[in-house]
N, C-alpha and C positions, 0 to 999 in steps of 0.2 A: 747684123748684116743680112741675114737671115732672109729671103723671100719666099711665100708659097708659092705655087704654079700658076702662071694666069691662064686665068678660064673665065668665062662669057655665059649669062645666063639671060638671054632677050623674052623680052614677056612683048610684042608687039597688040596694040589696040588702039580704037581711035584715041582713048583714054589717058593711054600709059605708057610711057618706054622704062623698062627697067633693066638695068646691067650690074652685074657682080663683078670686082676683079680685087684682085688681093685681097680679099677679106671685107672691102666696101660695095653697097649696094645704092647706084644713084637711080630715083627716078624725075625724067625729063618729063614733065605737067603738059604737052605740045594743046591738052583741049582750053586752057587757059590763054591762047592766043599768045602774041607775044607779049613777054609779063617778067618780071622779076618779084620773087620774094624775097621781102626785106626784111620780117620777124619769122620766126616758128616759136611754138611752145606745146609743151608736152599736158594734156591730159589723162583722165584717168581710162578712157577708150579709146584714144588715139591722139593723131597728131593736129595744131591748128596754126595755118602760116595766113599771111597776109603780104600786101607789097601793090603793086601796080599792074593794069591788064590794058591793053586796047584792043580787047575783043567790045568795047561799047565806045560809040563815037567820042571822039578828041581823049579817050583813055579814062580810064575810073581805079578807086580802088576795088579789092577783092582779098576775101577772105575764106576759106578753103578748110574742111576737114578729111583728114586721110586715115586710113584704118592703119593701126601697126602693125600687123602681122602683113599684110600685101602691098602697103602703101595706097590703094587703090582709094580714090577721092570716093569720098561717102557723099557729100554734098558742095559746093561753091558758091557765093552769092558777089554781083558785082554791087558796087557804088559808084554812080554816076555822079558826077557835079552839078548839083544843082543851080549852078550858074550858067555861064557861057565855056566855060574851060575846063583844062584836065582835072583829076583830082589821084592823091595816091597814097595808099596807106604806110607808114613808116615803121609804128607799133602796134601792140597788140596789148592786153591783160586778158585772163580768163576774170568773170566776178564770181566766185562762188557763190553769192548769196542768194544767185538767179539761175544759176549754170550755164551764163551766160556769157560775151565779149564784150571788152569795148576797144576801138579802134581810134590811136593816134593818126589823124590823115594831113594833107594839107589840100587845098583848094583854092582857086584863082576866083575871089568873088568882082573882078572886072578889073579893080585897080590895085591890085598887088596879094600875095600870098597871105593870107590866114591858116590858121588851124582850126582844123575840125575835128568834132569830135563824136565817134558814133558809136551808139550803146545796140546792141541786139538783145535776141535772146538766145537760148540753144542752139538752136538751128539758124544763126546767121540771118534771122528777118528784123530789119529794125523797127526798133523802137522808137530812139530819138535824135537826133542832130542837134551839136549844138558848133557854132561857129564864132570864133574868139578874134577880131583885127587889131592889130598894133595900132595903140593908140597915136595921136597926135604927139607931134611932126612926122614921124617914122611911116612909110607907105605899107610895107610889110613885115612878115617876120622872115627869113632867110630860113629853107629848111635846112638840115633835116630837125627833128624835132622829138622831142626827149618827153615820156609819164610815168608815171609810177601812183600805184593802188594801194591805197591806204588799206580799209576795209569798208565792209558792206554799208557803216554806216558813217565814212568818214570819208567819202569820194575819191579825189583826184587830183593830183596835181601834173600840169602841162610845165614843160621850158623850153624858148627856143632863144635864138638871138635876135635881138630886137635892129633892124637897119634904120639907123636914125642919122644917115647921109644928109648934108657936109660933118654931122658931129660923130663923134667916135659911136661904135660900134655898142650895145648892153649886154645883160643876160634879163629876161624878162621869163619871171615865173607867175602862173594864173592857179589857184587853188579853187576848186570846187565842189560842191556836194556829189552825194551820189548820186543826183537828178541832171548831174551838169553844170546848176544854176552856180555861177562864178560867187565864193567866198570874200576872197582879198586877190591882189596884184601884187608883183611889187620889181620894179625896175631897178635891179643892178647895176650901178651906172662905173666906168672904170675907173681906180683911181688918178690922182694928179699926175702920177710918173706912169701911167697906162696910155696906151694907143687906141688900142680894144680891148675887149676883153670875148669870151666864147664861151658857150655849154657843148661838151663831150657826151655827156651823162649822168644820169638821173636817178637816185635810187629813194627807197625811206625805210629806217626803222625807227621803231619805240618813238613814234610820234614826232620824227625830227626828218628833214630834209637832209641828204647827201648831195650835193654838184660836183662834176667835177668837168674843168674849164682849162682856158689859156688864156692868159692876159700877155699882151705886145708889149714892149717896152724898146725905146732906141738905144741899138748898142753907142751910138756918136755922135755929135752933130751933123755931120752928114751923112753917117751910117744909115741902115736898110733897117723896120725894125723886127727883131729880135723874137723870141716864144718862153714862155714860162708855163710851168703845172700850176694850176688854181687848182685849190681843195677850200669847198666851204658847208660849212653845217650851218644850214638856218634850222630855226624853231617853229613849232606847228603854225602859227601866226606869222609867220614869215619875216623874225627877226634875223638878221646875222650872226648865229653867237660867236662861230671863229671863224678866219677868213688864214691860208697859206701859202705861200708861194713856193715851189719848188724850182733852183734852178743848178746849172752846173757852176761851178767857182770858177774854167774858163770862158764863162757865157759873154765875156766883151770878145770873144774872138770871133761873132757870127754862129755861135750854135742853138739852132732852135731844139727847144727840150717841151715838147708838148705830150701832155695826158691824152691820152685817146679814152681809154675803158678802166675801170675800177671794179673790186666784191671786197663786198663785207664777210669777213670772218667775225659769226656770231660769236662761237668759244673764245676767241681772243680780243673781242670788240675791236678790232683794226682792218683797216683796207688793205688792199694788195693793187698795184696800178701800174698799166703798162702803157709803154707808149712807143714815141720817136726820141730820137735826138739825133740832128743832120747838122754835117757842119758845110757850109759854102766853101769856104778858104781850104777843107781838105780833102771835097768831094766825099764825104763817109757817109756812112747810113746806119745807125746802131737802133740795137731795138733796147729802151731801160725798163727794168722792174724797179717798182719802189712798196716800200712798205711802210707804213703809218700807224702810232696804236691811236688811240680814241681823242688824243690831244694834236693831236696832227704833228705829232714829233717825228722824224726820219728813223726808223729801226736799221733799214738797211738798204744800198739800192745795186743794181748788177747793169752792168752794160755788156754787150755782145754785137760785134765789126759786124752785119749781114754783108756787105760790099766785097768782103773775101768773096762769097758765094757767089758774085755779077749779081747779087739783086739790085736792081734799079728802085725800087721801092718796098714797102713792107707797111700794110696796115691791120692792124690788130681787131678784130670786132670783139671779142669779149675774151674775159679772162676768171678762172676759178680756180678752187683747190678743193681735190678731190684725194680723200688720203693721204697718202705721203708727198703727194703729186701737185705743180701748179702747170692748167694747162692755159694755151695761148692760142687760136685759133685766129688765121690772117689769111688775108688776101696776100700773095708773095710774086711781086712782079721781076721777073728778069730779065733782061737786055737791056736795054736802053729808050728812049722818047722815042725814036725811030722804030725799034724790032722788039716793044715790050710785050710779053706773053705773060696772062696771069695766071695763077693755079692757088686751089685750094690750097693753104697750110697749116699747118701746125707743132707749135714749140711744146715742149714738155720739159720741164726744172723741177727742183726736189723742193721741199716746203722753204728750204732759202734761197730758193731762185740759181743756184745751181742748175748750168747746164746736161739738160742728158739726152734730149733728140729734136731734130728739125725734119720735117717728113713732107714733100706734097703730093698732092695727088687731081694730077692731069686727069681730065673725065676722059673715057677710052673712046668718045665716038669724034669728041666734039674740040677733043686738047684740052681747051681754056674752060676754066670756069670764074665766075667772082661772085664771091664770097660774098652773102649782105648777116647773115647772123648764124651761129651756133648755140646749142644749148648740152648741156651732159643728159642725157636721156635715163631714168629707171631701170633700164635692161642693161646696165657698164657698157654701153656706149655712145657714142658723139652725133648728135645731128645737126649736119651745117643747112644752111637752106641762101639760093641765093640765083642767079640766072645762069644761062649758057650761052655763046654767042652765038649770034652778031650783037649788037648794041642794042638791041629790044629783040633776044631770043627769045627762050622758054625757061619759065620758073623752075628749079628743081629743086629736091631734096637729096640727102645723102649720106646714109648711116655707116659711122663706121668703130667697129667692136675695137674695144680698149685694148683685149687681150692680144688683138693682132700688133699693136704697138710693143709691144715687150719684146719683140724679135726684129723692129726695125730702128735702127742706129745711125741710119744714113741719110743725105739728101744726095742722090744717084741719077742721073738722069738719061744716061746711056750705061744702064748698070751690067750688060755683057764685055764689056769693055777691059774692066778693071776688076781685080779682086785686092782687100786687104783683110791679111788676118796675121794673128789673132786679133781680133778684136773687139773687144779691151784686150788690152795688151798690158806686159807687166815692164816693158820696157822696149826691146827688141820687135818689130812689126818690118813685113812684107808686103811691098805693094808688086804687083805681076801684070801687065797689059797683055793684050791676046790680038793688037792689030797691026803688028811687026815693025812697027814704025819710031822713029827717034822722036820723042817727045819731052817735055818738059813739068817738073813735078814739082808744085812749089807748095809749103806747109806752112800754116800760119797758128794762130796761137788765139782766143777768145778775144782778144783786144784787136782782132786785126794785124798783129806784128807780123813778120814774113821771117821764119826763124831756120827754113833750109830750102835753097831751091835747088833740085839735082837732075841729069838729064838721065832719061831711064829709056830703054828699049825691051827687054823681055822681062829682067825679074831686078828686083832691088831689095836692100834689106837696109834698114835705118833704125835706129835709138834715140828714143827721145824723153824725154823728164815726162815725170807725170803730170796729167793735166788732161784738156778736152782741146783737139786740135781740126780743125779745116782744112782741106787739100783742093789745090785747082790740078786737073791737066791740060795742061796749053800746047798744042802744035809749036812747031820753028818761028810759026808766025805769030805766035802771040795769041792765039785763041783758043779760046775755053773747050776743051774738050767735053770736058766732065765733072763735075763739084761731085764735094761728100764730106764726111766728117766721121 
């Protein structure tokens, strides 16, 4: 429960805004015009993000390198569309074999969205373009848009979702050399009892493709349809060797169970995969881990109520295991469709998905931020990269030390308010308010369960079984004061 002091540390320049506060340092990119970045990755001299700018007419993509020790941009380069329309970068690879990028984008070449594909060199000047369209019937490919780097002498492979309107929805992968020049295709098309099907994400090892997707399926005959986890391992040549479906055993009741992001665990050859699971009929919002070994067998999966906490939403951008640690990195929106507010977040579980902390982190100038990608940084810390508002603000970046997580336990969001300790507790716990007023304390349980609601004014003391528990405090009126956990 633990907080340091908040302290402000402003670097103003045409350049750069950077701010420190609890242990985290964001800086706001304001010479990028308004821009979002949608990847970063770490090299071995600093950092390299990419995403979208309309500092160049109708908008281009842009790919950026920052020093690590000041954040301070070393160099920028835009991409303009060389057609009539926007263009905007989604991913990134470094190539080692050049010391150079290549750039997943997409681009409007007049009559619907493609992928493109730009190679540089060091310094962000390119080399080549290469531009991929959805083949016939299909007008475009729908972003966003998914690659992964083989090596130096084994190129590329792109995936995105193939729109092949009035018929179901694909997944369409392109494999290509390290020059670009396109290898094979191959259109995933969904099966018999499928509506669509999607790509989430894209990875490769040991010469094999990873995807991981959602396929539709109708819960009724005149039911809505439905969401499942695809997991599929195609072969360098782009066979399907196994194809998975992941779903809940209530799934005719309306609950979508969709894969967002997945990592390979090289020491144990298996995935670890996070997502949604929403149900309509009970209003929930869970966030699940699932675990896979190399057979795409289920080791284990965890669910967790977020809906205790008023989130309204929760979307995961990536997920790893570091240590003993699995961390979860998300956009975490709460109120409601009317008064939703987004903020950086972050889950952290033990290597079985064991719950141990949920943490956001509001930017101090701006509130909101949203989140487009995180990576684990070299230094034991986390760099998220992603915009600030209004809806084409300014790209940031935003580092924040692991070590500062070890003493935060809470998701607190008027943390003067309330004190509870000990915590952890060994049974017995004290919650205390400090704003003199009769309010309402209700405790729920990892599943969302509501297991004591009691009316509190100065101090209270409670016992509870062991476990990992959520608190609201609610006014007379029913509104949230305060979340935690």
């Amino acid at each position: 429960m633990k907080r340091s002091k908040l302290t402000f540390l402003m670097i103003l320049s045409v350049l750069l805004m950077a701010t420190t506060v609890f242990g985290q340092t964001w800086w706001v990119y304001s010479q990028l015009g308004n821009s979002a970045a949608d990847a970063v990755k770490e090299i071995e001299d600093g950092y390299v993000h990419c995403g979208i700018t309309f500092n160049v007419p109708r908008g281009g993509a842009y790919l950026s390198k920052s020093d690590k020790q000041t954040e301070q941009i070393i160099w920028y380069r835009y991409y303009p569309s060389l057609f009539s329309q926007q263009t905007c970068g989604w991913d990134l690879v470094p190539t080692p074999g050049d010391n150079g990028f290549a750039i997943l984008a997409q681009d409007d070449i007049g009559f619907g969205w493609c992928m493109r594909l730009i190679k540089t060199n060091m310094v962000g000047d390119t080399i080549w373009n290469r531009y991929f369209s959805a083949p016939a019937p299909a007008n475009e490919f729908d972003p966003p848009y998914y690659f992964s780097y083989f090596s130096p002498n084994s190129g590329f492979v792109l995936g995105a979702n193939r729109d092949n309107y009035p018929l179901p929805q694909s997944i369409f992968l392109i494999r290509t050399t390290s020059s670009g020049d396109t290898l094979w295709t191959r259109n995933i098309a969904p099966d018999t009892h499928h509506l669509d099907i999607g790509i989430y994400d894209l990875t490769t090892r040991d010469n094999k493709i990873f995807l991981l997707g959602n396929a539709s399926v109708r819960a009724s005959p005149t039911g809505g349809p439905i969401w499942r986890t695809l997991l599929a391992e195609i072969s360098e040549n782009g066979q399907i060797v196994r194809k998975t479906e992941y779903f809940d055993p209530q799934w005719q009741t309306g609950i979508h169970f969709s894969g967002i992001r997945f990592f390979h665990l090289e020491n144990e050859n298996s995935f670890l995969v996070v997502g949604f699971k929403s149900n309509r009929v009970l209003d929930s919002v869970y966030l699940f881990l699932l675990k896979v070994d190399s057979s795409q067998n289920q080791l284990w999966q965890k669910l967790y109520n977020f809906r205790t906490l008023n989130l309204f939403n929760a979307v995961p951008r990536k997920i790893w295991q570091r240590g003993n640690s699995i961390y979860i990195p998300l956009i975490a929106t709460f109120g409601d469709a009317y008064t939703e507010r987004q903020l950086v977040g972050l889950i952290k579980t033990d290597i079985n998905g064991n719950f141990i902390s949920f943490d956001t982190f509001p930017h101090p100038t701006y509130g909101e931020a949203n989140l487009r990608d995180a990576i684990p940084a070299s230094d034991n810390s986390i760099l998220f990269a992603g915009r600030v508002p209004p809806a084409y603000g300014h790209a940031f970046l935003m580092k924040l030390p692991l070590a500062g997580l070890e003493e935060s336990q809470t998701v607190n969001l008027l943390p003067s308010l309330i004190r509870v300790f000990p915590n952890p507790s060994t049974g017995w716990i004290n919650f205390q308010i400090s704003n003199g007023k009769n309010e309402i304390l209700k405790i729920y349980d990892v599943t969302g369960k509501l297991v004591r609601e009691v009316e509190i004014r100065n101090k209270i003391q409670l016992q509870l079984k062991a476990g990992i528990y959520f608190f609201r405090l609610c006014d007379q009126k029913g509104k949230v004061v305060i979340l935690g956990q």
